[in-house]
PAVO-582155 format. One record per residue: residue in three letters; z, x, y of N, C-alpha, C in turn. Coordinates in nm, 4 decimals, decimal comma, always signed. Last residue first. Layout:
BEGIN
(node "ala" (Z X Y) (Z X Y) (Z X Y)) ...
//
This chain:
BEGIN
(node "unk" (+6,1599 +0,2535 +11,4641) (+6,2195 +0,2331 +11,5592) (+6,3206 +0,2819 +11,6126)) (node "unk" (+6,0243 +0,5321 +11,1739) (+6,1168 +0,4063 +11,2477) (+6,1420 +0,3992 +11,3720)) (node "unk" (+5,9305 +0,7660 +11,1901) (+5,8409 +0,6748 +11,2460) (+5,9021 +0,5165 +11,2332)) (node "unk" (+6,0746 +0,9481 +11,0973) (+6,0278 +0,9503 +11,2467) (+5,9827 +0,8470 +11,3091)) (node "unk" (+6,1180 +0,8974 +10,8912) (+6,2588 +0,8155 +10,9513) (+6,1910 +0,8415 +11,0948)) (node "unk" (+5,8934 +1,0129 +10,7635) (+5,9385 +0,8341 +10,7597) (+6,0026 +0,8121 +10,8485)) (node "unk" (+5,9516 +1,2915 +10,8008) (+5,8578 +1,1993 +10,8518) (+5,8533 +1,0605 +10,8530)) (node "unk" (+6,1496 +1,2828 +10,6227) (+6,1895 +1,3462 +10,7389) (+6,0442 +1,2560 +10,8508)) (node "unk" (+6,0558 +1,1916 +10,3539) (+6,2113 +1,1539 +10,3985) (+6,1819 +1,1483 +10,5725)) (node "unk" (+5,9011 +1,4011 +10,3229) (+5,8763 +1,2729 +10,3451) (+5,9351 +1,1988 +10,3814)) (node "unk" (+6,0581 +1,6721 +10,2898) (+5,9005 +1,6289 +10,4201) (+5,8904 +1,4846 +10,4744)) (node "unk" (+6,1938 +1,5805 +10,0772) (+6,2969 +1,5712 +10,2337) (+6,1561 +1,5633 +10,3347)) (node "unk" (+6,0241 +1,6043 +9,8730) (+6,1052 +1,4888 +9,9636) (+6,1284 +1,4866 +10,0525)) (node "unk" (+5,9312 +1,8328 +9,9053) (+5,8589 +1,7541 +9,9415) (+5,9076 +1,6515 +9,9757)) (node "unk" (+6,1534 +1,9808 +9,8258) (+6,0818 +1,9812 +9,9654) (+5,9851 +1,9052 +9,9917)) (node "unk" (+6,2200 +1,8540 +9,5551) (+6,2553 +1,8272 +9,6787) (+6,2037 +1,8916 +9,7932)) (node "unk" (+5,9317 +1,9673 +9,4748) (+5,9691 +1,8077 +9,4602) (+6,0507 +1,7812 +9,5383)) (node "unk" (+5,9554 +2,2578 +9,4142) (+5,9131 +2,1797 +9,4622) (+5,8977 +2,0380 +9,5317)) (node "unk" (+6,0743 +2,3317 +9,1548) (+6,1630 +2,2974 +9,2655) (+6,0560 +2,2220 +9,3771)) (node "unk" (+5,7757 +2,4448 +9,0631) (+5,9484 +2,4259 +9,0226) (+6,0174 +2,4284 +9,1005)) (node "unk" (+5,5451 +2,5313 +9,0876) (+5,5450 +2,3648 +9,1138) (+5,7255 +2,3496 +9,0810)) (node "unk" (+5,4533 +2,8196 +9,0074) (+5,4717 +2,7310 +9,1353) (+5,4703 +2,6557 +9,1919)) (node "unk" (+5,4963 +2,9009 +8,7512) (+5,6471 +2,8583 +8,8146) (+5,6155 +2,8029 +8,9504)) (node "unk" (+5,2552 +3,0462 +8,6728) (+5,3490 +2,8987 +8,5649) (+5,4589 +2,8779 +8,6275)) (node "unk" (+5,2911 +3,2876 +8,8157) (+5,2423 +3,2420 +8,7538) (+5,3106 +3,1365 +8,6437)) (node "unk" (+5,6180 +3,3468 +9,0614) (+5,5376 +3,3711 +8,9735) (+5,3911 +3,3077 +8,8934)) (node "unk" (+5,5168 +3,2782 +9,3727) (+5,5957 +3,3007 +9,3245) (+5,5171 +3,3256 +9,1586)) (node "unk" (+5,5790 +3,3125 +9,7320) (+5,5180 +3,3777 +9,6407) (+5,5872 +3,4012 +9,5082)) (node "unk" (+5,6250 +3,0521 +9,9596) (+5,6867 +3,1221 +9,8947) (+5,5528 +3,1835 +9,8378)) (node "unk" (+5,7043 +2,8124 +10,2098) (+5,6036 +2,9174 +10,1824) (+5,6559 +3,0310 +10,1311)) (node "unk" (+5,7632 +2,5268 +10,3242) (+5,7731 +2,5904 +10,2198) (+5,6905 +2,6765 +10,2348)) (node "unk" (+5,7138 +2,3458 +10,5247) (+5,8383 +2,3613 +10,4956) (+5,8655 +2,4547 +10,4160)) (node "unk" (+5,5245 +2,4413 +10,8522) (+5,5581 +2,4956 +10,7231) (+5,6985 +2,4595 +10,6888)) (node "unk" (+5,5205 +2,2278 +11,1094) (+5,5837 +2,3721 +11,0691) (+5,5494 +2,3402 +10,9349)) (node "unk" (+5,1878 +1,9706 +11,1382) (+5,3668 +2,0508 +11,1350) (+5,4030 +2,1598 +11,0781)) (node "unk" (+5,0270 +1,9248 +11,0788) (+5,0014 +2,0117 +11,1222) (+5,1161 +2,0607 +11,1863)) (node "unk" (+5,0671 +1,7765 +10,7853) (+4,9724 +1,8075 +10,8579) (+4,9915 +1,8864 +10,9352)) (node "unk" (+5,3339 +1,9552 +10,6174) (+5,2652 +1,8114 +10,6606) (+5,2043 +1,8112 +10,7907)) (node "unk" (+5,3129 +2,2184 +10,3231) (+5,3248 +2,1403 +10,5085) (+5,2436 +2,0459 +10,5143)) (node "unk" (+5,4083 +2,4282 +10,1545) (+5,4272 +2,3015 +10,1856) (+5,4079 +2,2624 +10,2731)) (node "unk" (+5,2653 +2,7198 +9,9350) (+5,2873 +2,6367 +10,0683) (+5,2949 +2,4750 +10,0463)) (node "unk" (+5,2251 +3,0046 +9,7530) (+5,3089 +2,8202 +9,7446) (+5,3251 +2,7691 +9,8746)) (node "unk" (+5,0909 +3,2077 +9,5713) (+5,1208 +3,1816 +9,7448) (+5,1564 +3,0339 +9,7599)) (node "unk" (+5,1579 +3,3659 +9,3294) (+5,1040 +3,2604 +9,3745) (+5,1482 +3,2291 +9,4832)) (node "unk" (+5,0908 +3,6036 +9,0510) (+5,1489 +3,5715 +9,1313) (+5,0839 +3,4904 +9,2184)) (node "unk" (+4,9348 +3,7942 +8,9207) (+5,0342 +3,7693 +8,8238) (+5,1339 +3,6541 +8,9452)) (node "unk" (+4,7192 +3,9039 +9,0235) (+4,7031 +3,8505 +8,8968) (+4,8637 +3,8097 +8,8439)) (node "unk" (+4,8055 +3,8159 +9,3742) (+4,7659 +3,8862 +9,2649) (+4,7783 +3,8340 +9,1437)) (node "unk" (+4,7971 +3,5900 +9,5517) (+4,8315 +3,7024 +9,5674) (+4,8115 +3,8391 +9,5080)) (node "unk" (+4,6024 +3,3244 +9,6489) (+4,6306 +3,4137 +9,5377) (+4,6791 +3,5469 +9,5931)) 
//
């Protein structure tokens, strides 16, 4: 929590870099989201192909 009107948004897969780390408004810090999470997942999958 940043303050009453605002939200500390982090994305990271386990103990990898941070994909995401924003501050953003109240009721807005799940918007857009979704693709960074993809691509996290995306990006970690293809690691773990042959």
């Amino acid at each position: 929590m940043v303050g009453p009107d605002r939200s500390t948004v982090v994305v990271r897969r386990g103990g990898e870099p941070v994909a995401l780390h924003e501050i953003r408004e109240h009721g807005s810090e799940a918007d857009g989201i979704g693709a960074v999470v993809e691509a996290a997942i995306r990006e970690g999958t293809a690691a773990l192909r042959p």
